[in-house]
C-alpha positions in Angstrom: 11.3 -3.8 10.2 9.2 -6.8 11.6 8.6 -9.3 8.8 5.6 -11.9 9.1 7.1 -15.7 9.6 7.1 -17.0 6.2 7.1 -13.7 4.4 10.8 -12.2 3.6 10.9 -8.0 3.1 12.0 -6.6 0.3 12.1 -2.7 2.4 15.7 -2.8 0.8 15.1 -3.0 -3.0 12.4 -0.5 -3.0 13.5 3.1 -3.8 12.3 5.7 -1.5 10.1 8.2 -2.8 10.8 12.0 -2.7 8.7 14.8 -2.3 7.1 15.8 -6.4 7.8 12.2 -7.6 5.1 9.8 -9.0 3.8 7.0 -6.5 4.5 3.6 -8.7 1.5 2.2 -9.8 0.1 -0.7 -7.5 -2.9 -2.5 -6.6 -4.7 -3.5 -3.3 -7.3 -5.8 -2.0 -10.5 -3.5 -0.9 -11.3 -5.4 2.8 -14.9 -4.2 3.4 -16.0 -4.7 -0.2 -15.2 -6.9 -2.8 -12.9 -5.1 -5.8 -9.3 -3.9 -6.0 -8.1 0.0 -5.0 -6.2 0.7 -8.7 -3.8 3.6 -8.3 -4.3 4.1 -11.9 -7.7 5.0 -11.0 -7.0 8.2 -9.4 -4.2 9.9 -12.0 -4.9 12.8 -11.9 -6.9 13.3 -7.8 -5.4 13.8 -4.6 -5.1 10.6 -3.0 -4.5 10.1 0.3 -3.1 6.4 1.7 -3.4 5.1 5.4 -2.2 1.8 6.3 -3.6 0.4 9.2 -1.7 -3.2 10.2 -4.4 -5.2 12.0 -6.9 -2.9 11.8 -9.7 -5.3 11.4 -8.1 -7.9 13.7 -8.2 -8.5 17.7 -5.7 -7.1 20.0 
């Protein structure tokens, strides 16, 4: 796993999900608006989650 200089993972101390269980709750910074994307929000809908690393940066 590549880690960001500076940053330190922590990959190892999370448990991996399984197929039926609950995502943890967690909180994210919206880019193209201001706000927060709540899990908590959504109990209840299907949710789908795509990470995109760099999306909105140069290559």
């Amino acid at each position: 796993m590549a880690v960001t200089k500076g940053r330190t993972s922590t990959g190892h101390q999370t448990p991996t999900l399984k197929t039926g269980d609950k995502a943890p709750e967690f909180e994210l910074p919206i880019v193209n608006k201001d706000g927060n994307f709540k899990l908590a929000d959504y109990r209840g809908k299907s949710v789908v989650l795509v990470f995109f690393p760099l999306a909105f940066t140069p290559v």
